[in-house]
DODRENLO-87718 format. One record per atom (N, C-alpha, C, O): residue number from 1; residue in three letters; x, y, z. Coordinates in steps of 0.05 Angstrom, whole numbers. Atoms other than C-alpha are relative to their C-alpha. Layout:
<pts>
<pt><resi>NUM</resi><resn>Ala</resn><x>X</x><y>Y</y><z>Z</z></pt>
...
</pts>
This chain:
<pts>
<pt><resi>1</resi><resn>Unk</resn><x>17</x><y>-20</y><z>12</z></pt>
<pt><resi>1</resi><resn>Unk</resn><x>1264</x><y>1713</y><z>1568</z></pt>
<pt><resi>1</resi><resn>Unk</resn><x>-14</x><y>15</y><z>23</z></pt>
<pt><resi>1</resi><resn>Unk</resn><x>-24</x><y>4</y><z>42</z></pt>
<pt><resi>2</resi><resn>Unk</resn><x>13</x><y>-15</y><z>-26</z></pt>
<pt><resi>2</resi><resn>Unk</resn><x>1237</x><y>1770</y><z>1611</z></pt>
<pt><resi>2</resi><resn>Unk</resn><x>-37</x><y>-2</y><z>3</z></pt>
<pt><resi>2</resi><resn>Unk</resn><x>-55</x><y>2</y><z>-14</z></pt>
<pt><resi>3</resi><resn>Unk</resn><x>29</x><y>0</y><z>4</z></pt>
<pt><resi>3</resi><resn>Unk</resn><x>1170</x><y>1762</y><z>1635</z></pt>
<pt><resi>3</resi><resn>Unk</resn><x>-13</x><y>30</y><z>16</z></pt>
<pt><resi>3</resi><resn>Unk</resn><x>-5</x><y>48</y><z>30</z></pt>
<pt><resi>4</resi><resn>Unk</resn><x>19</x><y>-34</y><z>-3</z></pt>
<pt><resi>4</resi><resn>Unk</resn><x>1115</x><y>1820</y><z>1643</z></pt>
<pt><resi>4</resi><resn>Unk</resn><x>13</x><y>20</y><z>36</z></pt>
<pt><resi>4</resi><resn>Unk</resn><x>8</x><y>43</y><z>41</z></pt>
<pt><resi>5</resi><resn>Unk</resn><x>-8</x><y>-8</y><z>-23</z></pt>
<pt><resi>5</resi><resn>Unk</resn><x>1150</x><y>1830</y><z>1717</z></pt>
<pt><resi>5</resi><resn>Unk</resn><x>27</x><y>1</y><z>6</z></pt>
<pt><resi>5</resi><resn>Unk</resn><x>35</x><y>8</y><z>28</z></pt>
<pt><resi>6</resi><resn>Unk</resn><x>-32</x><y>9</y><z>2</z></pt>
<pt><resi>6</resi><resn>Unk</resn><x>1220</x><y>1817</y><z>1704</z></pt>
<pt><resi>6</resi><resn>Unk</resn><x>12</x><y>21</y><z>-19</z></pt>
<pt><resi>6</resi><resn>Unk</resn><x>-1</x><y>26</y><z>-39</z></pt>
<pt><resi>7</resi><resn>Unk</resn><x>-11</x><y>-23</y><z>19</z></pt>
<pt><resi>7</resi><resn>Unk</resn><x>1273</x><y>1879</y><z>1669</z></pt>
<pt><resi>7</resi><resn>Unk</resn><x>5</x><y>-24</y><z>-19</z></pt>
<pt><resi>7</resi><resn>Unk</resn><x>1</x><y>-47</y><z>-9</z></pt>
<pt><resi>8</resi><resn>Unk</resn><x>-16</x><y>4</y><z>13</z></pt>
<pt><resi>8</resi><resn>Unk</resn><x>1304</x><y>1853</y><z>1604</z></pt>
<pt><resi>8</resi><resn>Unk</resn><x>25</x><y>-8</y><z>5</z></pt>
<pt><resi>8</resi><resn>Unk</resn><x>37</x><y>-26</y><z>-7</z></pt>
<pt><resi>9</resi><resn>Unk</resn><x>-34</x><y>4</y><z>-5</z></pt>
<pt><resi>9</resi><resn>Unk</resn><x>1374</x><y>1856</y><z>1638</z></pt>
<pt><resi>9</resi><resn>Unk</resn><x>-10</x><y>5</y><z>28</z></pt>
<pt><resi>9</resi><resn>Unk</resn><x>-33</x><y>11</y><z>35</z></pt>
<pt><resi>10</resi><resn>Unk</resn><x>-6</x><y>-4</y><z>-20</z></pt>
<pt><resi>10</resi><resn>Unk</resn><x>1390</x><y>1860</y><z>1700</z></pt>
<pt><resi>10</resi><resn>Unk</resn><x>12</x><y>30</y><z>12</z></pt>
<pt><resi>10</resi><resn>Unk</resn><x>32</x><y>42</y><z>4</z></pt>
<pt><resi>11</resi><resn>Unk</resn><x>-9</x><y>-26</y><z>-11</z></pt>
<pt><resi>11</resi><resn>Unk</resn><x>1393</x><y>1924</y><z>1743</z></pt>
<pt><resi>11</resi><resn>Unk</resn><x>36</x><y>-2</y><z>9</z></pt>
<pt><resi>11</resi><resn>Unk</resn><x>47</x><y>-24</y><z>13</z></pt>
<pt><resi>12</resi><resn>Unk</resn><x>-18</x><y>5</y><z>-7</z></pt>
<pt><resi>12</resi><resn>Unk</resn><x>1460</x><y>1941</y><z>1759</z></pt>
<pt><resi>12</resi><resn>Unk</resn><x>4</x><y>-3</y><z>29</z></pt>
<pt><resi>12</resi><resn>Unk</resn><x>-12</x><y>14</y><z>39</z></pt>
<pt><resi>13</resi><resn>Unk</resn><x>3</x><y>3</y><z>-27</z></pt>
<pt><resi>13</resi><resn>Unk</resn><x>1476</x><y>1921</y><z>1839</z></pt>
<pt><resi>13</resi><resn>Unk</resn><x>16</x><y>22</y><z>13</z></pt>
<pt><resi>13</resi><resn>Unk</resn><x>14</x><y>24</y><z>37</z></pt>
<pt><resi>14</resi><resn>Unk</resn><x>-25</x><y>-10</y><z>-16</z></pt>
<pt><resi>14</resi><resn>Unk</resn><x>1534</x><y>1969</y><z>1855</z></pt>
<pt><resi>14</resi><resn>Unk</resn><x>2</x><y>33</y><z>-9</z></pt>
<pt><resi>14</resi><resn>Unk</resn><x>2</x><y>34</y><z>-34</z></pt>
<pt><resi>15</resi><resn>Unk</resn><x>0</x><y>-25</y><z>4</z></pt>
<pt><resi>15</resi><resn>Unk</resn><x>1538</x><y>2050</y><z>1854</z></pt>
<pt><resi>15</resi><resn>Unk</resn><x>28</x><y>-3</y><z>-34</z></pt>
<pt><resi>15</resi><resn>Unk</resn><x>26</x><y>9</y><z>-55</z></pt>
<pt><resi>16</resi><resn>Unk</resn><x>-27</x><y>-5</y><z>19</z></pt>
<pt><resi>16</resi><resn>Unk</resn><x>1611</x><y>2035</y><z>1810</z></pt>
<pt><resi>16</resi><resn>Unk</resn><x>-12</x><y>-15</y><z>-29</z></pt>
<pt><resi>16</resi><resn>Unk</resn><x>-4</x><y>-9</y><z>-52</z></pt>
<pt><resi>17</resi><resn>Unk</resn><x>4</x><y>13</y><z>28</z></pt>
<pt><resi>17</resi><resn>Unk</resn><x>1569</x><y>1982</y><z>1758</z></pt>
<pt><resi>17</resi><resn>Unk</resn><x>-25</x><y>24</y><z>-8</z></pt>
<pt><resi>17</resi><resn>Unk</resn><x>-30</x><y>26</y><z>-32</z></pt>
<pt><resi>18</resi><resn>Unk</resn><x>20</x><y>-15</y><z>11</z></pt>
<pt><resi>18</resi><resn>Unk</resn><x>1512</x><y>2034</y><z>1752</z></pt>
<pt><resi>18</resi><resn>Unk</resn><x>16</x><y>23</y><z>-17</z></pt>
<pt><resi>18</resi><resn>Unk</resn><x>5</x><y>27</y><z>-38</z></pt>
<pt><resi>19</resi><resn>Unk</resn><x>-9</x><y>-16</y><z>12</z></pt>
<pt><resi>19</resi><resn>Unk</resn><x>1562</x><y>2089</y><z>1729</z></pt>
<pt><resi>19</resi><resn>Unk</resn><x>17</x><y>-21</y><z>-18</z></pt>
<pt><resi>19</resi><resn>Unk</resn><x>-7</x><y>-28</y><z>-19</z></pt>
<pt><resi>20</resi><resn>Unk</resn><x>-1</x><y>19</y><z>12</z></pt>
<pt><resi>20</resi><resn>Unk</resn><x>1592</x><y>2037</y><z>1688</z></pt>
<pt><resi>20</resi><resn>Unk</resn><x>-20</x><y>-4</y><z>-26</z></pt>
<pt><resi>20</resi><resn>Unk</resn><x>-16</x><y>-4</y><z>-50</z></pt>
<pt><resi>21</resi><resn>Unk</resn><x>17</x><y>14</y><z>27</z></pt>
<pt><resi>21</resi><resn>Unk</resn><x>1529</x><y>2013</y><z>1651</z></pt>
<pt><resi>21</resi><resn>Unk</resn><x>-12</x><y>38</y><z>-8</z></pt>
<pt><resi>21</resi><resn>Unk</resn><x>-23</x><y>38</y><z>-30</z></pt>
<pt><resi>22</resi><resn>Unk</resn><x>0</x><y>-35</y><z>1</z></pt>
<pt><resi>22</resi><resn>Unk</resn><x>1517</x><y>2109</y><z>1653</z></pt>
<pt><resi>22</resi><resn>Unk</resn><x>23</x><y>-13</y><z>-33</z></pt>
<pt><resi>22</resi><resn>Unk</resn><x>18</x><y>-18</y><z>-57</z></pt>
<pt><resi>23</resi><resn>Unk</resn><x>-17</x><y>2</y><z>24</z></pt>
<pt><resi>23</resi><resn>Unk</resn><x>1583</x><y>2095</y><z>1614</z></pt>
<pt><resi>23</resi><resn>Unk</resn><x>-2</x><y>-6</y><z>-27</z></pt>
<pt><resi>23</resi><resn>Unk</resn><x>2</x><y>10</y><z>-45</z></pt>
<pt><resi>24</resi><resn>Unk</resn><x>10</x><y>12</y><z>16</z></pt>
<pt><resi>24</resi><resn>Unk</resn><x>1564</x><y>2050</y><z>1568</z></pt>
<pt><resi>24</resi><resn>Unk</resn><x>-19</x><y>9</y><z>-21</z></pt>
<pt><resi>24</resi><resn>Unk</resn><x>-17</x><y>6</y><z>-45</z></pt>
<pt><resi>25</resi><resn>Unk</resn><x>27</x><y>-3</y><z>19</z></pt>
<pt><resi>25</resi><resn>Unk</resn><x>1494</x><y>2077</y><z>1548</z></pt>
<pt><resi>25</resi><resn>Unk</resn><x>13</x><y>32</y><z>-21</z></pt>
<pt><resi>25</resi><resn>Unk</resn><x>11</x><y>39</y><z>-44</z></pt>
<pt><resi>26</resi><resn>Unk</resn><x>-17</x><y>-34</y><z>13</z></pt>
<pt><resi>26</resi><resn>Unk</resn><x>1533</x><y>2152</y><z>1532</z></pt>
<pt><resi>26</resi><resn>Unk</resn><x>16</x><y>-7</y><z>-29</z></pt>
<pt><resi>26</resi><resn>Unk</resn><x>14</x><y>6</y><z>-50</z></pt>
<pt><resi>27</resi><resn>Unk</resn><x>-22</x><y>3</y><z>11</z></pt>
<pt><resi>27</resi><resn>Unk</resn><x>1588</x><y>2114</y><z>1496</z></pt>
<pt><resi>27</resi><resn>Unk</resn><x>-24</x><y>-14</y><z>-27</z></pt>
<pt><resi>27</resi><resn>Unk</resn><x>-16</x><y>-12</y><z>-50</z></pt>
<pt><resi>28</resi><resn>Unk</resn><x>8</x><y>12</y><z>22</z></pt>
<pt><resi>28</resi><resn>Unk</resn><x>1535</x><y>2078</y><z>1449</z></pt>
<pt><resi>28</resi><resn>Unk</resn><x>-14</x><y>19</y><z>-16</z></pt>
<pt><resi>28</resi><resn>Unk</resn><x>-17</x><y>17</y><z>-40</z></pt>
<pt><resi>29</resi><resn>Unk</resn><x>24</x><y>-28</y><z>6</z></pt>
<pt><resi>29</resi><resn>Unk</resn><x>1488</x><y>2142</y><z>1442</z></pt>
<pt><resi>29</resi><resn>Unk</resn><x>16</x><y>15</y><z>-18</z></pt>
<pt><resi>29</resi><resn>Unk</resn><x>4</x><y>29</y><z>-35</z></pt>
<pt><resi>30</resi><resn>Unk</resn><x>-11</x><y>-19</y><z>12</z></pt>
<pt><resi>30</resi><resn>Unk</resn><x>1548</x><y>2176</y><z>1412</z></pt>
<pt><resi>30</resi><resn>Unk</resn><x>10</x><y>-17</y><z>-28</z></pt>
<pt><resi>30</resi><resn>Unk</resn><x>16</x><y>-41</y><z>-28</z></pt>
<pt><resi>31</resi><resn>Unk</resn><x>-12</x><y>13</y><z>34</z></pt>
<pt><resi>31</resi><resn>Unk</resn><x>1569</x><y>2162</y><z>1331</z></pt>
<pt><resi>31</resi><resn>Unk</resn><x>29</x><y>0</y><z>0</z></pt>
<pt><resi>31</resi><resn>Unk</resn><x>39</x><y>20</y><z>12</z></pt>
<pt><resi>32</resi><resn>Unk</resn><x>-24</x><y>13</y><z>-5</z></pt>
<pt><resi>32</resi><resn>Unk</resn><x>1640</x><y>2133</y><z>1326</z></pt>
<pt><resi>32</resi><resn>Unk</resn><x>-3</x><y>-34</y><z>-21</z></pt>
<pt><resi>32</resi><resn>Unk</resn><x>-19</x><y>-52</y><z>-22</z></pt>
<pt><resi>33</resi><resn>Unk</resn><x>-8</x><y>9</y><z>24</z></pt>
<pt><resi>33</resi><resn>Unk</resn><x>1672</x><y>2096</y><z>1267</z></pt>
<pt><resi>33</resi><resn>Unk</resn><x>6</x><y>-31</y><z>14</z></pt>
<pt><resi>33</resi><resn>Unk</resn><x>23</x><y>-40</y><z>30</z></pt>
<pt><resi>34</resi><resn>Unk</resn><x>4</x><y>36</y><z>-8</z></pt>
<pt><resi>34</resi><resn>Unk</resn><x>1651</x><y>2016</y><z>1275</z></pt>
<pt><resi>34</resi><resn>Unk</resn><x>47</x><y>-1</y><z>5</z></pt>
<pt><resi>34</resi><resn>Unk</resn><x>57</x><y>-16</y><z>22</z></pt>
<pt><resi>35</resi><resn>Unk</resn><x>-34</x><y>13</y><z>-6</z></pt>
<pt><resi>35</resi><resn>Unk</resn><x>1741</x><y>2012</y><z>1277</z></pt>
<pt><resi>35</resi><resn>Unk</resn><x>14</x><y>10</y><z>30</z></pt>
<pt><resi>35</resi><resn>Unk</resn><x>34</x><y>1</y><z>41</z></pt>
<pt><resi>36</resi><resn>Unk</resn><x>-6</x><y>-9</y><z>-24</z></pt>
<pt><resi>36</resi><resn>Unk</resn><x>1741</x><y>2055</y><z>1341</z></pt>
<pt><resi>36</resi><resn>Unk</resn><x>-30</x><y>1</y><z>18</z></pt>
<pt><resi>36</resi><resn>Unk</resn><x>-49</x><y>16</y><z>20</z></pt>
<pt><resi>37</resi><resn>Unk</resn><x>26</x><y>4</y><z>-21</z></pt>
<pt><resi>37</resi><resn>Unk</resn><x>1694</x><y>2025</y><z>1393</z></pt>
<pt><resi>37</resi><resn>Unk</resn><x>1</x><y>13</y><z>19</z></pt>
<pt><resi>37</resi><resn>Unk</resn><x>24</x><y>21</y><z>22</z></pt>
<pt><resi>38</resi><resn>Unk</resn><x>-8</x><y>-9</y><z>-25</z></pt>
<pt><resi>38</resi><resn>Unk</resn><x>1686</x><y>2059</y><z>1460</z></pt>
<pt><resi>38</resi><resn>Unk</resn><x>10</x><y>-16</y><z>20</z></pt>
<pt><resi>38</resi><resn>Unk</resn><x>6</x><y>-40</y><z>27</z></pt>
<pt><resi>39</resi><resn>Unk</resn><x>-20</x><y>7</y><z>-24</z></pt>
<pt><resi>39</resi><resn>Unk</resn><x>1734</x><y>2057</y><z>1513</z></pt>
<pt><resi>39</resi><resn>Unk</resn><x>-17</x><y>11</y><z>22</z></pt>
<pt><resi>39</resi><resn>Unk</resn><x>-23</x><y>34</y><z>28</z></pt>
<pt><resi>40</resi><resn>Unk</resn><x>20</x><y>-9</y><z>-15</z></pt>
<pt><resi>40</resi><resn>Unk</resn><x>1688</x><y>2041</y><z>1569</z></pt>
<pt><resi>40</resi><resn>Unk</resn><x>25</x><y>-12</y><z>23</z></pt>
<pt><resi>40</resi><resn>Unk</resn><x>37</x><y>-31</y><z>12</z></pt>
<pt><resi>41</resi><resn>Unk</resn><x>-18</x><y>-1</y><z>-23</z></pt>
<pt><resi>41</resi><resn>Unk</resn><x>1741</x><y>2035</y><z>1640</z></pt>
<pt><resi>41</resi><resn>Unk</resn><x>-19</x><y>-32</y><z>15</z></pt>
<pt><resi>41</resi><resn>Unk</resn><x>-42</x><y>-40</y><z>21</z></pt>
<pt><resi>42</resi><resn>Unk</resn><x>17</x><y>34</y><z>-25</z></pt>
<pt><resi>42</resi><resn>Unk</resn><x>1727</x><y>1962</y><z>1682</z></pt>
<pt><resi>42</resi><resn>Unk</resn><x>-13</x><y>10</y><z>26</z></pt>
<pt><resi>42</resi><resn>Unk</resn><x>-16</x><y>33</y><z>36</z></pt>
<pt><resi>43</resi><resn>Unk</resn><x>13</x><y>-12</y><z>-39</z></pt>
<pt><resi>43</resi><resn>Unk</resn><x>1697</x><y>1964</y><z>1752</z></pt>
<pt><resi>43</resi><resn>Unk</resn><x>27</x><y>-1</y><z>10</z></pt>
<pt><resi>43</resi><resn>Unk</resn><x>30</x><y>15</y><z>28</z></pt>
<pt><resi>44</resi><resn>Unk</resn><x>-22</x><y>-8</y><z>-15</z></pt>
<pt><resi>44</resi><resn>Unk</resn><x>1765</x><y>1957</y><z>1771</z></pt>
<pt><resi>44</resi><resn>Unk</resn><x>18</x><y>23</y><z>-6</z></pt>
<pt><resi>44</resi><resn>Unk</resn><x>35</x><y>28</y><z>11</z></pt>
<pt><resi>45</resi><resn>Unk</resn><x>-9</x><y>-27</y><z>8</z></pt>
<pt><resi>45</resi><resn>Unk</resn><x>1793</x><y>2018</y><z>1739</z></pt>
<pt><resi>45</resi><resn>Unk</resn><x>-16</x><y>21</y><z>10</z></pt>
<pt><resi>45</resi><resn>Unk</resn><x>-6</x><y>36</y><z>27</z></pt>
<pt><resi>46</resi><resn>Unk</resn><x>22</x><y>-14</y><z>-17</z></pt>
<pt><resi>46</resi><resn>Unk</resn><x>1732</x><y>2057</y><z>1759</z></pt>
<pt><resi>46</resi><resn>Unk</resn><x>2</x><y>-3</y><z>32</z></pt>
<pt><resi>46</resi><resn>Unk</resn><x>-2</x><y>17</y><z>47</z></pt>
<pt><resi>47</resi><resn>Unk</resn><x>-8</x><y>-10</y><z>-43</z></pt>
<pt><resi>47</resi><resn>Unk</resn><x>1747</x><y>2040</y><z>1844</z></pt>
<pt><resi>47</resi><resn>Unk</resn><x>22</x><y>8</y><z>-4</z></pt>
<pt><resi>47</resi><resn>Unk</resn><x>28</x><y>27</y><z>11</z></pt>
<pt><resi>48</resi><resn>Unk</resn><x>-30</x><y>-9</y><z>-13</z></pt>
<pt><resi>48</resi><resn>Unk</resn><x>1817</x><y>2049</y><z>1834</z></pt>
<pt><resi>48</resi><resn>Unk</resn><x>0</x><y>35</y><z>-9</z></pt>
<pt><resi>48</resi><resn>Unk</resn><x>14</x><y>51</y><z>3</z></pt>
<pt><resi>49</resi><resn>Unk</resn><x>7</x><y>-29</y><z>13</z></pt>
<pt><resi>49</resi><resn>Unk</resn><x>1796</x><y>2119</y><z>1797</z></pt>
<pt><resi>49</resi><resn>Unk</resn><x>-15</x><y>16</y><z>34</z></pt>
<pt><resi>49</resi><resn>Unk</resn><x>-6</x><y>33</y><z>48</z></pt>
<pt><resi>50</resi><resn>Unk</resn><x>19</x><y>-2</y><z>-23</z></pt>
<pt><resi>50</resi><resn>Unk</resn><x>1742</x><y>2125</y><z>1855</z></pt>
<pt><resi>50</resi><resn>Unk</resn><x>19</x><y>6</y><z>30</z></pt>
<pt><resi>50</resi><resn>Unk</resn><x>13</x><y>24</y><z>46</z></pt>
<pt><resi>51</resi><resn>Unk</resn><x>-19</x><y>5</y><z>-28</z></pt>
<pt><resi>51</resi><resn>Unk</resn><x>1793</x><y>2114</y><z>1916</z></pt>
<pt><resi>51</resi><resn>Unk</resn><x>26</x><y>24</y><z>-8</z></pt>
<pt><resi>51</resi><resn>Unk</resn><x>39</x><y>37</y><z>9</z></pt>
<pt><resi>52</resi><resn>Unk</resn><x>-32</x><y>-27</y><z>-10</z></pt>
<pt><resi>52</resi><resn>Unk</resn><x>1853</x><y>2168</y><z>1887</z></pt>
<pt><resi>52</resi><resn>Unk</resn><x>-19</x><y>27</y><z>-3</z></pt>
<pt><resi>52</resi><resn>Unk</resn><x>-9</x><y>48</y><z>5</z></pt>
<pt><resi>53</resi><resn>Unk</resn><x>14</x><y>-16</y><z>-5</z></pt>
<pt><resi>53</resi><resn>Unk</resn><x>1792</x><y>2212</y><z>1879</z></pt>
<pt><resi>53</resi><resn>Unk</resn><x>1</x><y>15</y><z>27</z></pt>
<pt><resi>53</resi><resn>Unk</resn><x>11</x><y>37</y><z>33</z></pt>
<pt><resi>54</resi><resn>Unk</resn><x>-2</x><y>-3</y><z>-28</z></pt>
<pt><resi>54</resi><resn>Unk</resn><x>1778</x><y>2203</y><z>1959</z></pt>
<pt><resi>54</resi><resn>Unk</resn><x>22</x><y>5</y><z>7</z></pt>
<pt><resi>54</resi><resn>Unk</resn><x>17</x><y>18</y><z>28</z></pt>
<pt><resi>55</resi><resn>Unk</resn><x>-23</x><y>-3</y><z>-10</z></pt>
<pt><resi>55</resi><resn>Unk</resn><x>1848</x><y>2209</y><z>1974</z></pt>
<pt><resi>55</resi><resn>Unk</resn><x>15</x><y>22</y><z>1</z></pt>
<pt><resi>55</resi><resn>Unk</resn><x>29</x><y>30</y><z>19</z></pt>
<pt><resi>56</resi><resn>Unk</resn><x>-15</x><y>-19</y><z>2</z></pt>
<pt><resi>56</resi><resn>Unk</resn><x>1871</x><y>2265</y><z>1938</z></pt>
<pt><resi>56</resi><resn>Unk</resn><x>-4</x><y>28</y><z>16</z></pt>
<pt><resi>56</resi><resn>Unk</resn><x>14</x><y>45</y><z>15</z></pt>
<pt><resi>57</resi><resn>Unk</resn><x>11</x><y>-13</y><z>-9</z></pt>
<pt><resi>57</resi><resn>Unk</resn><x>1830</x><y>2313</y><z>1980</z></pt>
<pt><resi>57</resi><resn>Unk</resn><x>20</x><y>-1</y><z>40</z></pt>
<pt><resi>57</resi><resn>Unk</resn><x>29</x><y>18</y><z>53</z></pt>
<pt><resi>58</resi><resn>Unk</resn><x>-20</x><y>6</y><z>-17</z></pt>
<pt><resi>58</resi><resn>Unk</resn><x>1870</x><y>2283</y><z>2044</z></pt>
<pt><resi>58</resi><resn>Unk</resn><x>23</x><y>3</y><z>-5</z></pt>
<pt><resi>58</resi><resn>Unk</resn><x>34</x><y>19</y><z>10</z></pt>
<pt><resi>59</resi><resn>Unk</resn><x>-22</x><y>-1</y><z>2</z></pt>
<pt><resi>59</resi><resn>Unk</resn><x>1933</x><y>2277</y><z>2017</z></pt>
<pt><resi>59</resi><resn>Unk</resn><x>17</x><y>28</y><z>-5</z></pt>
<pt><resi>59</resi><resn>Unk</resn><x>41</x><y>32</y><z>-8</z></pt>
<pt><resi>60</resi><resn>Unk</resn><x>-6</x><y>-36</y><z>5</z></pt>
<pt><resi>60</resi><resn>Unk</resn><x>1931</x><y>2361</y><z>2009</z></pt>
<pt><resi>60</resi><resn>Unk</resn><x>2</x><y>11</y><z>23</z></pt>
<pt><resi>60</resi><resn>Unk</resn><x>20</x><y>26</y><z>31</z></pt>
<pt><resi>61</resi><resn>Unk</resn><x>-1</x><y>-2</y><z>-30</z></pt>
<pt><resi>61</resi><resn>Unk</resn><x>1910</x><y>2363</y><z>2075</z></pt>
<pt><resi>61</resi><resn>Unk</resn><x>21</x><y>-3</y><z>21</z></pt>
<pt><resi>61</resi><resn>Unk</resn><x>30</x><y>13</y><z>38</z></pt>
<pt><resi>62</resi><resn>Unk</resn><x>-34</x><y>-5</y><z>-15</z></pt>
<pt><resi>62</resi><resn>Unk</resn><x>1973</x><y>2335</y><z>2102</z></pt>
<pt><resi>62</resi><resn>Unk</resn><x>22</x><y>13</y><z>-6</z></pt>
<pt><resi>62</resi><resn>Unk</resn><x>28</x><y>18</y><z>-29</z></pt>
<pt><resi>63</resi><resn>Unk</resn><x>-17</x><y>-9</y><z>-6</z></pt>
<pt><resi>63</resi><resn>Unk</resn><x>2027</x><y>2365</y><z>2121</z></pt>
<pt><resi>63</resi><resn>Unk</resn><x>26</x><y>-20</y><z>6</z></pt>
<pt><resi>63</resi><resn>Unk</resn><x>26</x><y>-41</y><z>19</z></pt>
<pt><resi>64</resi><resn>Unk</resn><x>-16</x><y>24</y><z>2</z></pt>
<pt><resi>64</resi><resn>Unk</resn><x>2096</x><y>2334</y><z>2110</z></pt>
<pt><resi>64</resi><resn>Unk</resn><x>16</x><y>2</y><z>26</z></pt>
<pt><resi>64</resi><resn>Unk</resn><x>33</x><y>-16</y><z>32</z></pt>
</pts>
């Protein structure tokens, strides 16, 4: 139980779980039929999302 100094939940620790629990709060905020829940992406979908982000910006850059 949280006490008067303590959150409810736990902050998130990681830039990828903070957009994550972003995800989450959007996906619940929005109305959507109890048979289609939101499709919220893992932390591991989200780096591997995160990393072809960074990449694709290089990979233009080269020259073959």
């Amino acid at each position: 139980m949280p006490g008067p100094n303590k959150p409810a939940t736990e902050q998130p620790a990681t830039d990828l779980e903070r957009h994550a629990d972003e995800l989450l709060d959007e996906a619940l905020e929005e109305s959507f039929p109890a048979s289609d829940p939101p499709a919220i992406p893992s932390l591991h979908d989200l780096e591997r999302q995160r990393r072809a982000e960074r990449a694709t910006p290089a990979a233009r850059d080269r020259k073959p």
